[in-house]
C-alpha positions as CSV (number, residue, x, y, z in Angstrom):
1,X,-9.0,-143.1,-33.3
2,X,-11.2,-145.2,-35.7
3,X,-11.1,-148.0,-38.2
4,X,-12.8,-146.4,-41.4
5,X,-13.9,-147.1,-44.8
6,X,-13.6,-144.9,-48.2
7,X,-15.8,-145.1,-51.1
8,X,-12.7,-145.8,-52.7
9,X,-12.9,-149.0,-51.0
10,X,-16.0,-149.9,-53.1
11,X,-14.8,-148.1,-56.4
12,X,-15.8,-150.9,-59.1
13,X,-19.2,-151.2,-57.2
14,X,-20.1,-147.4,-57.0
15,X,-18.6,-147.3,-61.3
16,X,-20.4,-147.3,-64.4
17,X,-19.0,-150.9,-64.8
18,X,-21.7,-151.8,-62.4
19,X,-25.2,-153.6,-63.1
20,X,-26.5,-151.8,-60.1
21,X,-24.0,-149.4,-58.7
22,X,-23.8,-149.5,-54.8
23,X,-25.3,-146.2,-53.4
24,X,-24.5,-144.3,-50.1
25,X,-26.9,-146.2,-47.4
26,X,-25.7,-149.7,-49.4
27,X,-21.9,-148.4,-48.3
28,X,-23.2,-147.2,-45.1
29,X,-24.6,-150.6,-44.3
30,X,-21.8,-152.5,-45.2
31,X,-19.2,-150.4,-43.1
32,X,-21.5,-151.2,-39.9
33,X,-21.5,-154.8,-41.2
34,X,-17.7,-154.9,-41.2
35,X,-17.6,-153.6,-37.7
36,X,-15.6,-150.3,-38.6
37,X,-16.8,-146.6,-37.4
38,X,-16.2,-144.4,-40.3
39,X,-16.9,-143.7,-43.9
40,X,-15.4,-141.5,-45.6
41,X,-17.1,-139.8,-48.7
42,X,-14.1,-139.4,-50.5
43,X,-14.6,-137.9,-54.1
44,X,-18.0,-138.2,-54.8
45,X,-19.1,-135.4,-56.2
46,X,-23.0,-136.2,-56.3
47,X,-22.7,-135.8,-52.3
48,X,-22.7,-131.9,-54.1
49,X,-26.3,-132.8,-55.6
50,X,-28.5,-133.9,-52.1
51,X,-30.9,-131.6,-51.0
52,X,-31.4,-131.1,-47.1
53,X,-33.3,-134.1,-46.7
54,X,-31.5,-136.2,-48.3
55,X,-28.3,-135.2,-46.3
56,X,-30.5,-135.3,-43.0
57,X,-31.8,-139.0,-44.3
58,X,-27.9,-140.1,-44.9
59,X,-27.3,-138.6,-41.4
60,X,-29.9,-140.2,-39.6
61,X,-28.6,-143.8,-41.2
62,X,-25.4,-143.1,-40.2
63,X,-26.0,-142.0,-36.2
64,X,-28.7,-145.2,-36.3
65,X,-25.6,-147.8,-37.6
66,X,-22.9,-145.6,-35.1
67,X,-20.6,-144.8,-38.2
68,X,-19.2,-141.3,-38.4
69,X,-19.0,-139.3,-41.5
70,X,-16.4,-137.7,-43.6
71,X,-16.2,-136.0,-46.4
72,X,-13.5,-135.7,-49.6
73,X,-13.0,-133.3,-52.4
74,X,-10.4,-131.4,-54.4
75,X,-9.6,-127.8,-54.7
76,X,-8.6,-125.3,-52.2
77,X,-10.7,-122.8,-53.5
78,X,-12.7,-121.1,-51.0
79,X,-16.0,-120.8,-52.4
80,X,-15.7,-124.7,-53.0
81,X,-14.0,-125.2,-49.6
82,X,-17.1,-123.5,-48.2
83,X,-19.5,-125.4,-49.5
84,X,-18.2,-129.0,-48.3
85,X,-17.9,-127.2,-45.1
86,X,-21.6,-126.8,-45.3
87,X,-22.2,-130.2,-46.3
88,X,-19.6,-131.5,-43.2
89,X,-22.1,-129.6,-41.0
90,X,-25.4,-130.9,-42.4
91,X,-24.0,-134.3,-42.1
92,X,-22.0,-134.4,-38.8
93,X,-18.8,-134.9,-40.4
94,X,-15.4,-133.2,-38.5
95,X,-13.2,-134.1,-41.0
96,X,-12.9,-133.0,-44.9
97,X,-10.2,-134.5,-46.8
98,X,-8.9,-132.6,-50.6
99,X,-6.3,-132.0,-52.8
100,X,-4.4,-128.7,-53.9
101,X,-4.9,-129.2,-58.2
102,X,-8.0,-129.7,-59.6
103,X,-8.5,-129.9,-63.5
104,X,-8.4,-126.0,-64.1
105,X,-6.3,-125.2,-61.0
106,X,-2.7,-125.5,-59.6
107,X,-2.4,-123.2,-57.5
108,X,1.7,-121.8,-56.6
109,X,2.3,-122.9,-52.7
110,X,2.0,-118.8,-51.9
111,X,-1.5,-118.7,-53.7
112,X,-2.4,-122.3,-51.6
113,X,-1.1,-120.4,-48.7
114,X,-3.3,-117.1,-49.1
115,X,-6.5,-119.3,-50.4
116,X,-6.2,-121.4,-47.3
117,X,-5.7,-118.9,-45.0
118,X,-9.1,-117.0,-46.4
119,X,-11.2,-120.2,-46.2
120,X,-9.7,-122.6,-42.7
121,X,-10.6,-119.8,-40.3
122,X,-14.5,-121.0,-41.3
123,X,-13.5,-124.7,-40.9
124,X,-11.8,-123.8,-37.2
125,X,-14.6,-121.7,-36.5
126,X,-17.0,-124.8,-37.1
127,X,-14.6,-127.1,-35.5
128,X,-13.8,-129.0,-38.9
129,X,-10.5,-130.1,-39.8
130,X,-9.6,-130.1,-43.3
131,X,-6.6,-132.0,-44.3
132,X,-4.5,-132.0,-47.7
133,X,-3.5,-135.5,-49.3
134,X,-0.2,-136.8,-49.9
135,X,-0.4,-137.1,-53.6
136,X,2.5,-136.9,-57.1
137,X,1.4,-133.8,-58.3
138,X,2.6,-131.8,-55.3
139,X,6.1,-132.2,-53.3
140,X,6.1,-133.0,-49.6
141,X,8.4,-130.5,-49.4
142,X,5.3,-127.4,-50.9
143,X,2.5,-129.5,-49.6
144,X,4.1,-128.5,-46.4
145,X,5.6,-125.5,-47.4
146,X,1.2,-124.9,-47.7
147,X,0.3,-126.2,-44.2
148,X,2.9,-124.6,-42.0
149,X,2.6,-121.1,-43.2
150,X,-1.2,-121.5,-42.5
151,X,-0.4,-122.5,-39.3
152,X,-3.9,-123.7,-38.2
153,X,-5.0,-126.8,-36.1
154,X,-7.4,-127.0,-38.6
155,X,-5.4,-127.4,-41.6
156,X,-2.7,-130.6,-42.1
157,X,-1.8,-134.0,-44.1
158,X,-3.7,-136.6,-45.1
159,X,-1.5,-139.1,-45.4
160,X,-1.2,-141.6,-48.4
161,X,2.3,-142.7,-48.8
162,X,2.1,-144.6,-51.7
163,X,0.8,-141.7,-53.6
164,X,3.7,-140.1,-53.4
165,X,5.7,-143.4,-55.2
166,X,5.2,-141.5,-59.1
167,X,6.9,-138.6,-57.6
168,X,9.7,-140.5,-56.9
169,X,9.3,-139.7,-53.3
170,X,10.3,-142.6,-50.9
171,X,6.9,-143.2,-48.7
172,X,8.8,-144.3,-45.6
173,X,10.4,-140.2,-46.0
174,X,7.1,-139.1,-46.9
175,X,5.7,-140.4,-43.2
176,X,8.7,-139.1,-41.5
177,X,8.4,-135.7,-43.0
178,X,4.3,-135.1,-42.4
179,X,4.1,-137.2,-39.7
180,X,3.6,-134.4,-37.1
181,X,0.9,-132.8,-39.3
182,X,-1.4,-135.8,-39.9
183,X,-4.8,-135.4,-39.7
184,X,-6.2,-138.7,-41.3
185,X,-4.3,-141.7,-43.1
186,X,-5.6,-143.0,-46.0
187,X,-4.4,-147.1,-45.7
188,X,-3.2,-148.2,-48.9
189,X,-0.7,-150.8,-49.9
190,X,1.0,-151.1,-52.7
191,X,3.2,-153.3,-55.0
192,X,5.9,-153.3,-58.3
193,X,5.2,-156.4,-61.0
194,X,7.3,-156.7,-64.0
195,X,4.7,-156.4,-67.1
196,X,5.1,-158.9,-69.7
197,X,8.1,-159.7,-71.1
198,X,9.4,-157.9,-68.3
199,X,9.5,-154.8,-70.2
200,X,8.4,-152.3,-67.4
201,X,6.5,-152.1,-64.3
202,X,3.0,-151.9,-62.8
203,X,2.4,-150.1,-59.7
204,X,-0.8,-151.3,-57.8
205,X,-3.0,-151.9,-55.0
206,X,-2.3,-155.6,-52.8
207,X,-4.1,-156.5,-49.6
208,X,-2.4,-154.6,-46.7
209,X,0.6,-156.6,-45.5
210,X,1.1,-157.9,-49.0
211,X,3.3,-155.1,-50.3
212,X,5.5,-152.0,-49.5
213,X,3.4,-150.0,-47.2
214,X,6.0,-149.8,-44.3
215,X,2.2,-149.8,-41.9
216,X,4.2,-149.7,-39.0
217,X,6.9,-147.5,-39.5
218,X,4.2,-144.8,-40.5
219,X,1.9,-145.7,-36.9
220,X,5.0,-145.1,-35.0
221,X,5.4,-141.8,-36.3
222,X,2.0,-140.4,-36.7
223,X,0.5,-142.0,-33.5
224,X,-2.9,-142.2,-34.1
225,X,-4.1,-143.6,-31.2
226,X,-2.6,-140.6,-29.1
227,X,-3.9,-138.0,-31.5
228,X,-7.3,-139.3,-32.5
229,X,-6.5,-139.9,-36.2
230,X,-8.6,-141.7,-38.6
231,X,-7.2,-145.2,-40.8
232,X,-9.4,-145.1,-43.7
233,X,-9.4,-148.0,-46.0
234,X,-9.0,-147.9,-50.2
235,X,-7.3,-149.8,-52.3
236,X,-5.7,-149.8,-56.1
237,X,-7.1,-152.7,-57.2
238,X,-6.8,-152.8,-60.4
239,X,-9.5,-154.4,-63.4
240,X,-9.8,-157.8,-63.5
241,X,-11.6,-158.3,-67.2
242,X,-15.2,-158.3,-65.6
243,X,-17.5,-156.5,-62.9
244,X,-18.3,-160.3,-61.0
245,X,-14.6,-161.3,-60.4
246,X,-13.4,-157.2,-60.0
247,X,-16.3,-156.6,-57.4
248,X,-15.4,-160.4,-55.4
249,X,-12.3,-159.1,-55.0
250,X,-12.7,-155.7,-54.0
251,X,-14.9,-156.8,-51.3
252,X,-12.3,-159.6,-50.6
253,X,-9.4,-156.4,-50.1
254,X,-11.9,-154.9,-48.0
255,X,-12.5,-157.3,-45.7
256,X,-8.7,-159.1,-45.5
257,X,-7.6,-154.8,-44.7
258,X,-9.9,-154.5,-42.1
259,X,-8.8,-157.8,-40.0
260,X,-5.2,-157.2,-41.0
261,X,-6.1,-153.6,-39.6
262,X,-7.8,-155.1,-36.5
263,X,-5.0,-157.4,-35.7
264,X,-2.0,-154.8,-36.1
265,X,-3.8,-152.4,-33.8
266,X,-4.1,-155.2,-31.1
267,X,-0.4,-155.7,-31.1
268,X,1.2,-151.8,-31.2
């Protein structure tokens, strides 16, 4: 089990908003910097673009700083599923991470079930796990309606509890229900404000340990450690009215995650 990173955790600097948007070997170097094993390529649909070289180059950077690869999409359909499986290969990565909707797909949990069942053999065969998230637009109860009826050590949850919270889906019954079919954890926490006037809420990212993320009610059920599962940091952070102050504090999450991450390992 490693400490990881997602490109989510450098949203604002890989964004438009950027003068000079980070770029894979930036985020690369700035994982090893942090002293954390993995990053995850999590929604970045350019990684689609790189020919050979470039994904042997990104490959070679990686083994040279010791930081494993992953890899994240959306879509469960197999011709897609295929091709990150390709890209998990040319990279080294074991582990692809997507989503069951896409923009012109939702699938029905039996068409998830027979879509899966045509493309995971491929990802088993390679010795690639591919896991689902945890996300509103699906309920726990199909996402693992999907993954037991596949029935594939190759196929299960990445976890994000606080995904879940716009479904109206408790995250601490979130982890209890997928906890045996984690793959991957996505560490995220999460807080309510009143808006102003208190007229409403806002839902949004905090520093882990600052908010509702129940961190170790969901390590006592998934058991990383014992099963080899990845914590990959991201955060919500939300906007804060310019790139300098948005991009200080993103990097500021980053870092307060992983020793807050660091020192709750030490102590389970």
């Amino acid at each position: 089990m490693a400490i990881g990173l997602s490109t989510y955790a450098f949203f604002w600097r890989t964004s438009p908003k950027a003068p000079r948007p980070l770029t894979l070997a930036d985020m690369l170097r700035s994982t090893h910097d942090l002293g954390v094993g993995v990053l995850q390529i999590c929604d970045y649909p350019s990684i689609e673009t790189y020919r050979d070289e470039e994904l042997a180059e990104l490959r070679t950077m990686a083994e040279a700083l010791g930081i494993r690869l992953e890899l994240g999409t959306r879509g469960i359909r197999p011709g897609h599923l295929l091709r990150y499986l390709e890209l998990a290969e040319k990279l080294g990565a074991s582990f692809v991470r997507s989503m069951l909707n896409t923009h012109d797909h939702r699938p029905t949990v039996p068409e998830a079930v027979e879509l899966l069942r045509e493309a995971v053999p491929g990802y088993a065969a390679r010795g690639v796990t591919l896991g689902l998230e945890t996300y509103e637009q699906i309920s726990t109860d199909d996402l693992l309606a999907v993954v037991t009826a596949v029935d594939s050590p190759h196929l299960g949850v990445c976890l994000d509890p606080g995904n879940s919270v716009a479904r109206l889906e408790r995250p601490a019954d979130v982890i209890d229900r997928t906890a045996p079919y984690v793959v991957n954890i996505h560490v995220k926490d999460f807080a309510f404000t009143r808006r102003d006037g208190w007229v409403g809420f806002t839902l949004a990212g905090c520093p882990l340990g600052e908010g509702l993320l129940d961190y170790d009610r969901m390590i006592a059920a998934v058991r990383p450690e014992e099963k080899g599962v990845h914590q990959i940091v991201e955060h919500w952070l939300p906007w804060q009215g310019g790139f300098e102050e948005t991009a200080r504090l993103e990097d500021q999450w980053t870092r307060q995650c992983v020793r807050t991450l660091n020192t709750l390992m030490r102590s389970t």
